[in-house]
N, C-alpha and C positions, 0 to 999 in steps of 0.2 A: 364781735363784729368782724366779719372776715373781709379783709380788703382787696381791692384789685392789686395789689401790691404780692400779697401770698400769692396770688395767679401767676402772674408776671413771671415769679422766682420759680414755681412749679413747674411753669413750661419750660423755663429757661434749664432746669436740672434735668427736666426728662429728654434732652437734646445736647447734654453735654458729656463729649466722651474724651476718653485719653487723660492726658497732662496728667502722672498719675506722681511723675519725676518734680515737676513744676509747684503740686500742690504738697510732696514734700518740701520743698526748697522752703515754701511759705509759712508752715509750718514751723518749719525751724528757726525760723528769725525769730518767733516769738519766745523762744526758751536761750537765744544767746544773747548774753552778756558783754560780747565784743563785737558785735556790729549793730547798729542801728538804723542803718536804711538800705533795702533790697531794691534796684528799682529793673522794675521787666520793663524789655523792649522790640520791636519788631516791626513790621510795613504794616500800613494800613489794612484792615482787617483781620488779623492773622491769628485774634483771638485774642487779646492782652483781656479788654473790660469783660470778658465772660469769664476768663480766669481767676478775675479777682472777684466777681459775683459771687462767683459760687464758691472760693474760696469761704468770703466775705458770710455767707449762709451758714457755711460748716462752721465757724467759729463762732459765730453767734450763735448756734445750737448750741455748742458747747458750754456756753456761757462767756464768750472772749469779747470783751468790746471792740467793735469796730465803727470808726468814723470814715465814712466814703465820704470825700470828694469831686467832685468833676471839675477840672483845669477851665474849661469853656465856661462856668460860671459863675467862676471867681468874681470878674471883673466887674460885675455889678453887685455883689456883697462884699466886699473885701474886707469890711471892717467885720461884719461877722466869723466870716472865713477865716482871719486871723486868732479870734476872740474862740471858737470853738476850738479848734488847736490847741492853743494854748490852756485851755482850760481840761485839756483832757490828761487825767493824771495814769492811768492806764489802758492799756490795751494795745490797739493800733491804728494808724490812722492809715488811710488809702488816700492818696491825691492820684486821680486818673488825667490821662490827657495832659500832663506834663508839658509838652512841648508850648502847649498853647497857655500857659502862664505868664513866658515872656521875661520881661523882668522883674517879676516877682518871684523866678525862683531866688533870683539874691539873695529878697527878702529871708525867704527860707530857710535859703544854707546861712546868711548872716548871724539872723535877730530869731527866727521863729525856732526855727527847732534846736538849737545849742539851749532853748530856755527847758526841753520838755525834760520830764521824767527821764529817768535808766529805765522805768516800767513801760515806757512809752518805743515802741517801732514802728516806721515809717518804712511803707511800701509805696513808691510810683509806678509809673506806667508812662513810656510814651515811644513814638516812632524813632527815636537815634537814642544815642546812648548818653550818658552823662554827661553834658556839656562841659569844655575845658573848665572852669573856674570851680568846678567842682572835684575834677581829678589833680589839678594843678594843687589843690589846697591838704596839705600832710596829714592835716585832721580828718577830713571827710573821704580822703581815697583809704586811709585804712579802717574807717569804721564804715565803709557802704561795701556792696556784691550785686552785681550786675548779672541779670537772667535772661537772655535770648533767646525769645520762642521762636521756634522752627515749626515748620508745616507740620501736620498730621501724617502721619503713615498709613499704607494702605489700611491694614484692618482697621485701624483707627475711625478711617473716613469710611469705610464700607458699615460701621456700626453707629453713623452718625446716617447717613442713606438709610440705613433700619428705622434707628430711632425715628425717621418724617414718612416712613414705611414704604420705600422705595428699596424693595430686593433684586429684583430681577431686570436685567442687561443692563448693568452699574458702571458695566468697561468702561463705555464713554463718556460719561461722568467723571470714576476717574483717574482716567489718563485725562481728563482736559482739564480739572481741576486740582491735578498736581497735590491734593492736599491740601491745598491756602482752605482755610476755613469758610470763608466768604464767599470765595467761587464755587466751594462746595454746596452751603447756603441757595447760593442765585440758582446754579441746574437744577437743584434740587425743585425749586421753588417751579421754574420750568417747567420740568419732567411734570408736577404735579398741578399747572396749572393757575398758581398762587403768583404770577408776575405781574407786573404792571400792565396795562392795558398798552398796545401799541397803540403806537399816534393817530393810526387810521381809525382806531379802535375812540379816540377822544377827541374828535374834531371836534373844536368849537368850544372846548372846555381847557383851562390852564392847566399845565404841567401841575405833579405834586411837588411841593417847598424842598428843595434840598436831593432833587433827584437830577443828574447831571446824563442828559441823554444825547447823542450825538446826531445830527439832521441827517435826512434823505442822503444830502450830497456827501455827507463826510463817515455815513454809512459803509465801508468794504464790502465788496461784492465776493471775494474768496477769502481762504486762510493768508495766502502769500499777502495781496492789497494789504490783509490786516496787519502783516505783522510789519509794511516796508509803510505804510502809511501816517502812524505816531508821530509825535514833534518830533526832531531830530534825526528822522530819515531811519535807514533802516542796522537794525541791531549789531552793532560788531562782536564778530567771530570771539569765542575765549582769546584767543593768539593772539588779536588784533588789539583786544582791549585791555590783554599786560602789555601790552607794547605801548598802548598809550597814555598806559598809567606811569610807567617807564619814564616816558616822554614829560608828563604832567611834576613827574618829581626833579628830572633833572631844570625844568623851568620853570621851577617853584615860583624864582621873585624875577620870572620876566614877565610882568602882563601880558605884552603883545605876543610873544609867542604862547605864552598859558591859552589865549583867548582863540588863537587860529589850531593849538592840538586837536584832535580827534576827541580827547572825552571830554575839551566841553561840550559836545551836544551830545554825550549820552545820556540817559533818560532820568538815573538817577541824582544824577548834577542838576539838572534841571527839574527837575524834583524841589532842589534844594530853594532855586533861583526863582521858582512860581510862587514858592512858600515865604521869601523872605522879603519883607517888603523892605524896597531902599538897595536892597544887595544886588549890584549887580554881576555881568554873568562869572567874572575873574574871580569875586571876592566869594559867589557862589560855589564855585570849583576849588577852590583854595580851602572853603570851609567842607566841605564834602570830604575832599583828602586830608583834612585833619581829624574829623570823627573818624573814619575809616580808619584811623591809624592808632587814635585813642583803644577802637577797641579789640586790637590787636592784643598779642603777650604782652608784658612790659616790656621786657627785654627786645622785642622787633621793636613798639613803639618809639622805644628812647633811641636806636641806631637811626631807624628812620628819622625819627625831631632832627636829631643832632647832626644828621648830614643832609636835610633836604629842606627842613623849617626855618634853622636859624642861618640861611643865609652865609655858612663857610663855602668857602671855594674849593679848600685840597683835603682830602678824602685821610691824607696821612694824618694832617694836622688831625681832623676829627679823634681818627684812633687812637692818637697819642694821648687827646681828652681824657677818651676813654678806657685808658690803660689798657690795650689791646694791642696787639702782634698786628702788624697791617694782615696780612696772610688771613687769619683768622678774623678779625675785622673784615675783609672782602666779604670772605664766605659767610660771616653771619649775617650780611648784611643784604648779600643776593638772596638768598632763606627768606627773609625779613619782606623782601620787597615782592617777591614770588609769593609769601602769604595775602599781602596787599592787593597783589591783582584779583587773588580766590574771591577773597572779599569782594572789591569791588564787582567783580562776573555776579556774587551770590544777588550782591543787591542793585545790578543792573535788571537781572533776571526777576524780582521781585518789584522795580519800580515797570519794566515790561508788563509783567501780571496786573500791577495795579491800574496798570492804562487800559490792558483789555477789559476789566471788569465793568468799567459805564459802558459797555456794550453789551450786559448782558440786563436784561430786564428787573433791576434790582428796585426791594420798597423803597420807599423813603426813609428820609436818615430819621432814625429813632428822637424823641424829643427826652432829653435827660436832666433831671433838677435835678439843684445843690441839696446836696442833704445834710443835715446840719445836726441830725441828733445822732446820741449815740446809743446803738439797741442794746 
């Protein structure tokens, strides 16, 4: 009996291109012996759960067991959701959407997986990187590897435009869609007519569940409107916004001045601060420049911690910690924090993209079960 399920994967394989880097990475976890959890990560949309689909397909052709989870629906089976984990004596398991487990990842790193197999790897997936209490902890930072998906490249995304059979005048497509997978997705869907019906287009009848569209009023009328429009006003310059990451490190434990800098209201902060319920906007921005610095080198990480997290005053004192020459200590340290700002630009500019994208005519959010067997 062939199920909509086979269809689903079908279509999904004949519209997935690239990641060719990504689906070695995943591959290899499963033949080492010294690490046991990879977890990918990246902005909304950018392709993580397609990744590991199709992964998820090829390994299962192979004959590899794979156990997909989905993070969003845990919380209503959890005793399951533990009970299938655990009982899997080989292969790999997939937990997606990571972020949205909460505190159950504890659980995880705790109690759940210190019990599985050595035959057993554990791949996630979610928007940030490995939350502190998992890098902090000696065990789990030398047995996990962290995979940062990046956009698509032009040919990439020009052979992803093929695949939905869109060849010709692709320019604007994309240069506007940068690669991000999703906004590739939306114009495409566009160009060919497959968007959601505009509002004029459904009066009288409700939105679809889980589609986030902006009114008439808060509609832009140009590019520029668009881009000075978002929460937080409008986007600062690269220059602008190492300067006030700058600023954000040297007034790590002042609230009131953290809360009056410039990058609280950049996009990405606030990112953080809409996402977290109870945090507000200081402990948002504080948390923001802590991931950000987590997932830097080690070596920048820990100069950074040690002169801007834990709250010392004299930069010597630090060096001396750190058995370093001040001299050299300076300079690794402006390196360090100049890598910081990169970061911060990359994923300003990426929490920027994900604002524009409910403006573009996208379906509804896909509806996704827990999946609980293993194929």
């Amino acid at each position: 009996m062939t199920k909509w399920e086979n269809k689903l994967s079908d279509a999904r394989r004949a519209h997935f291109v690239g990641r060719h880097t990504e689906l070695e990475r995943l591959d290899a976890l499963c033949g080492d012996d010294e690490h046991a959890l990879l977890h990918v990560w990246g902005p909304r949309g950018i392709g993580k759960t397609m990744l590991l689909l199709e992964w998820a397909r090829r390994a299962r052709q192979r004959g590899h067991a794979v156990l997909y989870i989905v993070g969003t629906a845990v919380s209503s089976a959890r005793r399951d959701w533990i009970e299938s984990i655990t009982a899997t004596k080989q292969g790999t398991v997939i937990v997606d959407d990571f972020d949205d487990l909460g505190e159950l990842r504890e659980l995880l790193r705790t109690v759940v997986l210190p019990e599985l197999s050595t035959k057993v790897h554990v791949i996630t997936a979610g928007r940030t990187p490995l939350p502190g209490p998992w890098l902090a902890d000696d065990g789990w930072r030398s047995l996990s590897r962290m995979l940062r998906l990046d956009v698509l490249g032009t040919e990439e995304s020009a052979d992803y435009l093929s695949a939905r059979g869109i060849v010709d005048d692709t320019d604007d497509i994309l240069g506007s869609a940068a690669g991000h997978p999703l906004a590739l997705c939306a114009a495409a869907n566009s160009r060919l007519g497959n968007d959601i019906p505009r509002q004029n287009e459904t009066a009288g009848r409700p939105e679809p569940p889980g589609l986030e569209r902006p009114s008439d009023a808060e509609t832009p009328r140009d590019s520029n409107e668009s881009r000075n429009s978002a929460p937080g006003g409008p986007r600062l310059e690269r220059e602008a916004l190492a300067s006030a990451v700058k600023d954000a490190l040297r007034h790590f434990q002042d609230a009131p001045m953290l809360a009056e800098g410039a990058l609280s209201r950049c996009r990405f902060v606030q990112a953080v601060h809409e996402g977290a319920h109870g945090r507000n906007g200081v402990d948002a921005l504080r948390h923001a420049l802590r991931t950000a610095i987590a997932a830097l080198e080690p070596r920048d990480a820990k100069l950074l911690t040690a002169t801007y997290l834990q709250g010392r005053t004299k930069q010597f004192a630090v060096a001396c910690d750190l058995g370093m020459a001040y001299s050299t200590y300076r300079r690794h340290l402006a390196r360090a924090t100049n890598r910081l700002g990169q970061l911060c630009w990359r994923r300003e500019a990426e929490a920027d993209l994900e604002g524009k994208l409910i403006r573009f005519p996208l379906p509804p959010s896909r509806s996704r079960e827990l999946q609980l067997n293993v194929h």
